[in-house]
C-alpha positions in Angstrom: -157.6 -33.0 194.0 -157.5 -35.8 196.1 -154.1 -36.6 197.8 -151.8 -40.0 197.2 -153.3 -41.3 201.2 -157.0 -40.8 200.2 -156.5 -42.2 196.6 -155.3 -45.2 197.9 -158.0 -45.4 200.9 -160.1 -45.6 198.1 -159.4 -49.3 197.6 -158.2 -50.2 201.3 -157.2 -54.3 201.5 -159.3 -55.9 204.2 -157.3 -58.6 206.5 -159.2 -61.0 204.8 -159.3 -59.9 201.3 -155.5 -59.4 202.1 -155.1 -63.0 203.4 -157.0 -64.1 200.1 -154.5 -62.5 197.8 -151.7 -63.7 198.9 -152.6 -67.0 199.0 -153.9 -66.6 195.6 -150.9 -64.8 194.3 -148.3 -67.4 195.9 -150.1 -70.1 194.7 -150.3 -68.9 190.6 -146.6 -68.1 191.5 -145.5 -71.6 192.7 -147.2 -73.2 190.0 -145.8 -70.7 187.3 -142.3 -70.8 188.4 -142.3 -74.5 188.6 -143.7 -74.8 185.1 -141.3 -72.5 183.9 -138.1 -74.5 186.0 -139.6 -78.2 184.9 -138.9 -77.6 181.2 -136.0 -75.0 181.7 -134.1 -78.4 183.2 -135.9 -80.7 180.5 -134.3 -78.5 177.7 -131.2 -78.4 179.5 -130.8 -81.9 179.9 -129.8 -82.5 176.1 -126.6 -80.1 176.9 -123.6 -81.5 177.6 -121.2 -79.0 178.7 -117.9 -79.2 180.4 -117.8 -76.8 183.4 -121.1 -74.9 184.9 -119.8 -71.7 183.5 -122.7 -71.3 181.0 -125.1 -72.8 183.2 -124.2 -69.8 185.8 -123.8 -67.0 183.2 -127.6 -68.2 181.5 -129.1 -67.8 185.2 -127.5 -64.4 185.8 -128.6 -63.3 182.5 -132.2 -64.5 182.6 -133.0 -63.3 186.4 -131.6 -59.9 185.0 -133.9 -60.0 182.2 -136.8 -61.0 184.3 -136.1 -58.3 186.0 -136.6 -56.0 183.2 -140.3 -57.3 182.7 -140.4 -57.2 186.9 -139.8 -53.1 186.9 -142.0 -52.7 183.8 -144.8 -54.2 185.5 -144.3 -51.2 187.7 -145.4 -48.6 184.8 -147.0 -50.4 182.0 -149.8 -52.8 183.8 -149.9 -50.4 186.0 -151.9 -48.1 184.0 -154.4 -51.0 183.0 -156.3 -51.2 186.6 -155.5 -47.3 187.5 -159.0 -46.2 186.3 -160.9 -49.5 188.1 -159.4 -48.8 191.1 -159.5 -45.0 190.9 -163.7 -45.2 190.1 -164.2 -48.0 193.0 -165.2 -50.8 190.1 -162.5 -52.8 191.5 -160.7 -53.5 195.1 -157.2 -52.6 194.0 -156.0 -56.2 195.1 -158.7 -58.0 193.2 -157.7 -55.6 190.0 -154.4 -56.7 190.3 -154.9 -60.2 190.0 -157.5 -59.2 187.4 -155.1 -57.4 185.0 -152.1 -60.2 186.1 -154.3 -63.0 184.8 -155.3 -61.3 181.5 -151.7 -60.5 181.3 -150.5 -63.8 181.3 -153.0 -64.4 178.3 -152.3 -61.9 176.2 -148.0 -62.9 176.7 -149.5 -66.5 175.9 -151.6 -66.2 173.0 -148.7 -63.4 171.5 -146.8 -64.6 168.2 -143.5 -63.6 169.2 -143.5 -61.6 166.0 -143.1 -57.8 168.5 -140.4 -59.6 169.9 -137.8 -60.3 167.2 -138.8 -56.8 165.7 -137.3 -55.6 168.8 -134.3 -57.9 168.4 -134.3 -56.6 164.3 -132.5 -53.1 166.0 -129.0 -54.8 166.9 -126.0 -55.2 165.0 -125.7 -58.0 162.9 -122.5 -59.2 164.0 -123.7 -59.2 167.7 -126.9 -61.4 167.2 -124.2 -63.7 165.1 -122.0 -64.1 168.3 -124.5 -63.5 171.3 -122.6 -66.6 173.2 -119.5 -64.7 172.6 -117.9 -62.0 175.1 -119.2 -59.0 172.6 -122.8 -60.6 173.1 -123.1 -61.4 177.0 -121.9 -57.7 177.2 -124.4 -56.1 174.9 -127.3 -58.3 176.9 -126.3 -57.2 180.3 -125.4 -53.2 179.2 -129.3 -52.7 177.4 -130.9 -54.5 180.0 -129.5 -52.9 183.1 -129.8 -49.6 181.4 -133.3 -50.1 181.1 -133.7 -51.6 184.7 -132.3 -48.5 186.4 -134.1 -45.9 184.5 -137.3 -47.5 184.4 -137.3 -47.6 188.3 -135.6 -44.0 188.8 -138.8 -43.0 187.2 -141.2 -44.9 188.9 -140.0 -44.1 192.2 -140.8 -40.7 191.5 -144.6 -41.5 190.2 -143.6 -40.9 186.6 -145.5 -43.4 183.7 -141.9 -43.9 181.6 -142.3 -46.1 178.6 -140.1 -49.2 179.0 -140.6 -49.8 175.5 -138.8 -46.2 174.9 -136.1 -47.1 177.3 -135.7 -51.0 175.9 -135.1 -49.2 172.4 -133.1 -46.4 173.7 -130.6 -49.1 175.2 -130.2 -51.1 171.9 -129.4 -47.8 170.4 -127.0 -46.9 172.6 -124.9 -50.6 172.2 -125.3 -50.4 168.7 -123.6 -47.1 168.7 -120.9 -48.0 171.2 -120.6 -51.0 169.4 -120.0 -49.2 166.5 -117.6 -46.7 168.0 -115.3 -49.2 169.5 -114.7 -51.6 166.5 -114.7 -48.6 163.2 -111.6 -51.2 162.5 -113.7 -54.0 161.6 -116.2 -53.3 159.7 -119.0 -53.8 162.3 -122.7 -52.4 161.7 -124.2 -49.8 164.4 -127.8 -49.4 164.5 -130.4 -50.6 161.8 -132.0 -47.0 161.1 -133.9 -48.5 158.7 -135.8 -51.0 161.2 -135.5 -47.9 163.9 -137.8 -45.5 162.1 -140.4 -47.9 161.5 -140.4 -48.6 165.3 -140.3 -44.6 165.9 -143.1 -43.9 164.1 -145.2 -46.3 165.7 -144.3 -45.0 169.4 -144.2 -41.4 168.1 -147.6 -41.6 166.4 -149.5 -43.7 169.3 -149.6 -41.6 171.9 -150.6 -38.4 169.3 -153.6 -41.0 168.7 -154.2 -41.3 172.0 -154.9 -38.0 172.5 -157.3 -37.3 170.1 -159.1 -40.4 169.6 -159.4 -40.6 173.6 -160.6 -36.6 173.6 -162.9 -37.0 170.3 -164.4 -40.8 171.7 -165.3 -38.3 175.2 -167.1 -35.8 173.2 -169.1 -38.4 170.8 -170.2 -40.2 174.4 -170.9 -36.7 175.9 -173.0 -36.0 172.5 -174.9 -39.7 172.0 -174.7 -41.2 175.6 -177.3 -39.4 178.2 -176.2 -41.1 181.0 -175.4 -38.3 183.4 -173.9 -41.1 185.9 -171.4 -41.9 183.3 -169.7 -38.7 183.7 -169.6 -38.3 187.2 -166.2 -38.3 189.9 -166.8 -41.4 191.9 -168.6 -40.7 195.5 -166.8 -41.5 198.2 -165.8 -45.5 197.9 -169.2 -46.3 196.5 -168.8 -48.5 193.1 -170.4 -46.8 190.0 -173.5 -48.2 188.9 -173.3 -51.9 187.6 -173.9 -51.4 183.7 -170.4 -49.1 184.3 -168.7 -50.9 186.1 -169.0 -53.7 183.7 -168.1 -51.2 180.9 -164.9 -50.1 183.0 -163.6 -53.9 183.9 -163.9 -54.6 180.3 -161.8 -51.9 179.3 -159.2 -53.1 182.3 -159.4 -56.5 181.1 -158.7 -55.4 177.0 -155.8 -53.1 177.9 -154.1 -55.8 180.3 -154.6 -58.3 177.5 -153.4 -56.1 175.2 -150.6 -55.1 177.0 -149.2 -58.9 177.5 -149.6 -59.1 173.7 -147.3 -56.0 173.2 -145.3 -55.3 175.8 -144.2 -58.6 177.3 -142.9 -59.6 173.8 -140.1 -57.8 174.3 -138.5 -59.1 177.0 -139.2 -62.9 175.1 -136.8 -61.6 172.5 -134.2 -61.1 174.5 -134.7 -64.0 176.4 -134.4 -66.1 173.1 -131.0 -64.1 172.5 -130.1 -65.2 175.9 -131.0 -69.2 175.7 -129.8 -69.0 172.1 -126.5 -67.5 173.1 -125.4 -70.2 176.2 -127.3 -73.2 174.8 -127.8 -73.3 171.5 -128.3 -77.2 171.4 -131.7 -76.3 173.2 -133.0 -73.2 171.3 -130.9 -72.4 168.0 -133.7 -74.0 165.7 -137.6 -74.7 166.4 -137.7 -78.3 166.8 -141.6 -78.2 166.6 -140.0 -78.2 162.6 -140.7 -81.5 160.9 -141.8 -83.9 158.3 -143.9 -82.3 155.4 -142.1 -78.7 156.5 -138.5 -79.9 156.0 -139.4 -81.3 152.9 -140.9 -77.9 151.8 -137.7 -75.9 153.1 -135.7 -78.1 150.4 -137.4 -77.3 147.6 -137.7 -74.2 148.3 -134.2 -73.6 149.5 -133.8 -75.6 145.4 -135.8 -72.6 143.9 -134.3 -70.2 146.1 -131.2 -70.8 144.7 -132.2 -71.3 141.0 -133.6 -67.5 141.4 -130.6 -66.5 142.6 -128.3 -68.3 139.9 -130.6 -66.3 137.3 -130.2 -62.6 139.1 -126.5 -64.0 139.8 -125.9 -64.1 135.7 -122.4 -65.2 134.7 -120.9 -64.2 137.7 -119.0 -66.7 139.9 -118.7 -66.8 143.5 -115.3 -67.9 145.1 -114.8 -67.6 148.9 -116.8 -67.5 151.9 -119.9 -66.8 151.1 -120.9 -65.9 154.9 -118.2 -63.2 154.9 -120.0 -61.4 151.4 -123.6 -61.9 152.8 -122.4 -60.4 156.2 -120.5 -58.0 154.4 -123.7 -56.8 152.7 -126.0 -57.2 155.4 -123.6 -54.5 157.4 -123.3 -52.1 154.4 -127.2 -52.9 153.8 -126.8 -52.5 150.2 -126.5 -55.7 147.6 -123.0 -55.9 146.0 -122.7 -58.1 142.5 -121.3 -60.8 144.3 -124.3 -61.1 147.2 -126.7 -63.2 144.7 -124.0 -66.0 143.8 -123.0 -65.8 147.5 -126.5 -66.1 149.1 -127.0 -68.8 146.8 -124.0 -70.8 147.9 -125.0 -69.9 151.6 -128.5 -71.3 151.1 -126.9 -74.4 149.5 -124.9 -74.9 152.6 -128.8 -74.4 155.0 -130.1 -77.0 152.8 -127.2 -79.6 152.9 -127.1 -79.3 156.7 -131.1 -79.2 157.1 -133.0 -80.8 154.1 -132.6 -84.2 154.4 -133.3 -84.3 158.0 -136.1 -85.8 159.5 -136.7 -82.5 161.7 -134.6 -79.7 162.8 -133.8 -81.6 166.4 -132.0 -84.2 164.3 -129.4 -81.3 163.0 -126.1 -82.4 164.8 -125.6 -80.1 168.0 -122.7 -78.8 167.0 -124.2 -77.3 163.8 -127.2 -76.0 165.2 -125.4 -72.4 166.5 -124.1 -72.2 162.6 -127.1 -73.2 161.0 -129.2 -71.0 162.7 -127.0 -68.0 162.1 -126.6 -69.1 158.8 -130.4 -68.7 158.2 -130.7 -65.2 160.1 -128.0 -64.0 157.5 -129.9 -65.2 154.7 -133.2 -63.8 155.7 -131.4 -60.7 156.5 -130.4 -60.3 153.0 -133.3 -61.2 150.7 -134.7 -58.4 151.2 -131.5 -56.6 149.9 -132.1 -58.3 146.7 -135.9 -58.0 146.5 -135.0 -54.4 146.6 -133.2 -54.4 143.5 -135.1 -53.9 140.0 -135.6 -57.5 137.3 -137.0 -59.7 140.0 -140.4 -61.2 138.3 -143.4 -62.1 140.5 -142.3 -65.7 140.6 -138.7 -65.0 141.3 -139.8 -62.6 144.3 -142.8 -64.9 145.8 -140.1 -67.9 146.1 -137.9 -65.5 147.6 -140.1 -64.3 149.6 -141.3 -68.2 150.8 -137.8 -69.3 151.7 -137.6 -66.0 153.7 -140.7 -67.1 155.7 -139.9 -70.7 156.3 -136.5 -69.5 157.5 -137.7 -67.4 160.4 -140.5 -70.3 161.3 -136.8 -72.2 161.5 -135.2 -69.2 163.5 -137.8 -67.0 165.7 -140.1 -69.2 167.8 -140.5 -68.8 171.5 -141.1 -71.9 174.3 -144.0 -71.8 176.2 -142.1 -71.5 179.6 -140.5 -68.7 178.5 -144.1 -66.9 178.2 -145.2 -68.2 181.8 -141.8 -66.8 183.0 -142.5 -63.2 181.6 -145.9 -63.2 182.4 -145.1 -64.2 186.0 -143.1 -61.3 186.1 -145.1 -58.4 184.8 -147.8 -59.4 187.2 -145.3 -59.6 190.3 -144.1 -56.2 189.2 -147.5 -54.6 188.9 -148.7 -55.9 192.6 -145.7 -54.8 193.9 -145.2 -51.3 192.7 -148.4 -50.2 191.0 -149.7 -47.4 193.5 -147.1 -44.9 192.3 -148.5 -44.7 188.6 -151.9 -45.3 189.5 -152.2 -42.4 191.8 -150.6 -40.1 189.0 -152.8 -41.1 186.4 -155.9 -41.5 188.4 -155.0 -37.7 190.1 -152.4 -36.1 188.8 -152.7 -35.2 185.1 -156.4 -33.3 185.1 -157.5 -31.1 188.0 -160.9 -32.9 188.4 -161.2 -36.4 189.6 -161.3 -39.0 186.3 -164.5 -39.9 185.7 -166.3 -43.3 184.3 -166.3 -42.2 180.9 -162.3 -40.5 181.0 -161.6 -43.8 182.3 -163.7 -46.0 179.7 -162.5 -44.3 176.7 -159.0 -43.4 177.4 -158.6 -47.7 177.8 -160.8 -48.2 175.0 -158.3 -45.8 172.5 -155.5 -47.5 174.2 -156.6 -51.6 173.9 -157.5 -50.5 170.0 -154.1 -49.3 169.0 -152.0 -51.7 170.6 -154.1 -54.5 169.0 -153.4 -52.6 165.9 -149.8 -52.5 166.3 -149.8 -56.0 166.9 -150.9 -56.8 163.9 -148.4 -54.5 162.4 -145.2 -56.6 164.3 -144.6 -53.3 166.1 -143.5 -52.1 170.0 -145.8 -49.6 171.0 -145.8 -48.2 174.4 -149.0 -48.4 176.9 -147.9 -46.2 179.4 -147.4 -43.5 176.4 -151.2 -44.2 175.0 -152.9 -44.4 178.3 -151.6 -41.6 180.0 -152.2 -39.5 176.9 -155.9 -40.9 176.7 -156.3 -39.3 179.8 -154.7 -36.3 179.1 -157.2 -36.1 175.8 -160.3 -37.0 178.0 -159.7 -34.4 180.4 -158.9 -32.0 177.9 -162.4 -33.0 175.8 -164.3 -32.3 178.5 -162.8 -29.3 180.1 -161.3 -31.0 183.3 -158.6 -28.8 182.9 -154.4 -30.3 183.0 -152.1 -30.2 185.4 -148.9 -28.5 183.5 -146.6 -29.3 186.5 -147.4 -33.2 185.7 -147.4 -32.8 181.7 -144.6 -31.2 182.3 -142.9 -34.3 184.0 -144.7 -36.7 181.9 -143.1 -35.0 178.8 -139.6 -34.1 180.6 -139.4 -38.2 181.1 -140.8 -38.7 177.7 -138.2 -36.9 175.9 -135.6 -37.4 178.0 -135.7 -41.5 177.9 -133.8 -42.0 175.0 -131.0 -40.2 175.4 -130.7 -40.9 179.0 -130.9 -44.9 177.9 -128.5 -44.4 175.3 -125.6 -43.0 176.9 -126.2 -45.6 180.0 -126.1 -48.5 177.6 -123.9 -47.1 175.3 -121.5 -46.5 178.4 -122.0 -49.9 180.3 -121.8 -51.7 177.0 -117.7 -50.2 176.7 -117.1 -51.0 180.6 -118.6 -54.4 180.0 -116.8 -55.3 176.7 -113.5 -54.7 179.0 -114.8 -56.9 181.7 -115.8 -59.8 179.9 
């Protein structure tokens, strides 16, 4: 087993391969961060606020969540360029760069839809009033719980999941919020939207294993290639039809990543902008003409379907109150249909006759966007309930859609900005999990084909949980690709590393729950 000082004189940085990264890292930096700034200010320059206060609180807020995507760049992409740089295919400062760039593709060419699944887990009542004291508090508690676990593992070598510690920390607000306010009604965690997110980062690193160990044995059985499963010699590079196989699998698994992982940060971003400015970011602007026009009739047949389930029944009161009210309980109460449908009356009056959502008056755009988020959180209430016809639930079903095209878009600046910060985060801090996935889980040295499949099994199922709107965790499917490959082919584990691995692994969520759980309360008293 090779030791941490010769796995990284595998790759050394030459003065002048050196000189060329950092010129080529501070100038993709400089131009990033001044894309980003540039339309940061241009949005900003619609708000007219009275005092910098919110203008101070928004930059706290997004440098600290930033800094969450900084520190996951430290175990996530990490993992994408460990097996280049451990089999010589790459100089470990030109895989860097590599996996950044396809990083900042993948976080480009996302949908956003990861993100706001992400956002789904938290309270109702605290995505309603994010700009409120409740809200900053429950930003700042989850994502400083999930800064200062994700780097106490990383400083000691350990490939944590930040998506496990990100969902950890909106558990533990959503309890605490829960805990704190059993006076008013307020919803804790959506268990509901939880398991669905469980069983996706429960069941992918289980596939990881065994399709990473199974893909090893069908190369090993239909592959003769004997150089293919070979330890790399020395710092000589693999021969040139592996290497190629090996930067392709780097290249899918950063891209792969950025399409995953950094949507979860964007999310709570959105909450952020949304929260301080929500002249700027309430509702998509991109949302005009022909699309307005369709949100009316809709939002027409919308309530028409309603009126029907509805009956003889008569609304009277706030209808925001009974549609919250439900949305907390999660259960349809007779008086949700006549409600909803007054509520959706309301959207359209404020929205439907509009040239375009920007043309909303500012100080309506907070309300109307909420207003939306609590009617698309409670269709699905009533398409749970039995007498709904195909019609009745496909126009349900329509407005539901066109409402969170209204509600959950992300700004192109705010992709640069996350995908400036994974990358930073990876090329500052990505030795530590290299080395122990590159040398510490098998006893052997990871060969070209450990390394080729365990990234091929990993870039496959987080493509597939994109398409399924769910967080999945790289550093959780990698590192157990590995473990499978090594196992498949008889390398042999190291137990004192499993160990860790699983020790971290299983100790995540509780560990981010009672910190953000526990901030969250100090937080609420400070704000």
């Amino acid at each position: 087993m090779q030791t941490e000082a010769a796995v990284v004189s595998t790759a050394p940085p030459r003065q002048g391969s050196g000189l060329i990264f950092a010129v080529l890292f501070t100038v993709i930096l400089l131009i990033g961060a001044g894309y980003a700034g540039m339309h940061l200010v241009q949005d900003l320059s619609t708000v007219h606020a009275q005092s910098l206060a919110p203008f101070i609180l928004l930059g706290v807020a997004l440098l600290i969540a930033l800094g969450f995507e900084f520190v996951n760049g430290f175990h996530d992409t990490a993992n994408a360029v460990a097996t280049v740089i451990y089999t010589n295919s790459m100089p470990a400062n030109l895989a860097v760069i590599w996996s950044g760039a396809f990083n900042f593709l993948g976080v480009l060419m996302s949908s956003g839809a990861v993100a706001f699944t992400v956002v789904s887990l938290l309270p109702v009542e605290l995505i309603l009033q994010v700009g409120g004291q409740a809200g900053f508090a429950m930003v700042f508690a989850l994502l400083i719980a999930a800064i200062v676990w994700n780097l106490g593992t990383w400083y000691f070598g350990l490939p944590n999941s930040s998506s496990h510690t990100l969902i950890g920390s909106i558990i533990g607000v959503g309890l605490a919020n829960q805990l704190i306010s059993t006076r008013s009604g307020t919803s804790g965690v959506n268990w509901d939207a939880a398991m669905g997110v469980f069983r996706g980062l429960i069941f992918s690193p289980i596939a990881g294993f065994l399709l990473a160990g199974l893909l090893m044995l069908l190369l090993k059985h239909l592959v003769k290639i004997p150089a293919l499963y070979r330890a790399p010699e020395g710092k000589k590079p693999p021969p040139w039809p592996i290497r190629a196989l090996l930067v392709l699998t780097c290249t899918g698994v950063s891209f792969s990543h950025g399409s995953n992982d950094g949507q979860k940060g964007m999310g709570l971003i959105m909450l952020i902008l949304i929260g301080t400015v929500p002249t700027a970011y309430a509702l998509n602007g991109a949302v005009s003409g022909g699309q307005v026009k369709t949100f009316h009739q809709v939002s027409v047949d919308a309530q028409r379907v309603l009126g029907s389930v509805a009956g003889t029944m008569v609304f009277e009161g706030d209808p925001r109150a009974a549609v919250t009210t439900a949305v907390q309980q999660r259960t349809a109460q007779p008086s949700t249909a006549p409600a909803l449908a007054q509520l959706i009356g309301q959207i359209d009056h404020e929205v439907g006759n509009r040239p375009s959502l920007k043309s909303v008056p500012p100080e309506q755009m907070g309300n109307v966007r909420n207003d939306i988020y609590l009617a698309n959180a409670a269709i699905p209430l009533l398409l749970a309930q039995p007498g709904l016809d195909k019609d009745q639930t496909a126009t349900l079903t329509s407005w539901r859609g066109l409402g969170t095209q209204a509600i959950q878009f992300i700004p192109p600046w705010v992709k640069v900005a996350v995908a400036l910060a994974l990358g930073l985060g990876t090329m500052v801090g990505w030795k530590r999990i290299v080395v122990t996935v590159g040398d510490k889980i098998g006893k052997e040295h990871l060969t070209y084909a450990q390394g080729a499949s365990a990234e091929l099994v990993a870039m496959s199922l987080i493509q597939a949980a994109d398409m399924y709107h769910l967080p999945v965790s790289t550093t959780h499917v990698l590192t157990s690709g590995v473990a499978g490959t090594m196992a498949a082919n008889g390398s042999g584990l190291q137990w004192a590393t499993v160990r860790n691995l699983l020790m971290a692994w299983v100790l995540t969520l509780p560990a981010s729950i009672l910190l953000a759980g526990g901030l969250y309360i100090v937080l609420r008293q400070v704000f």
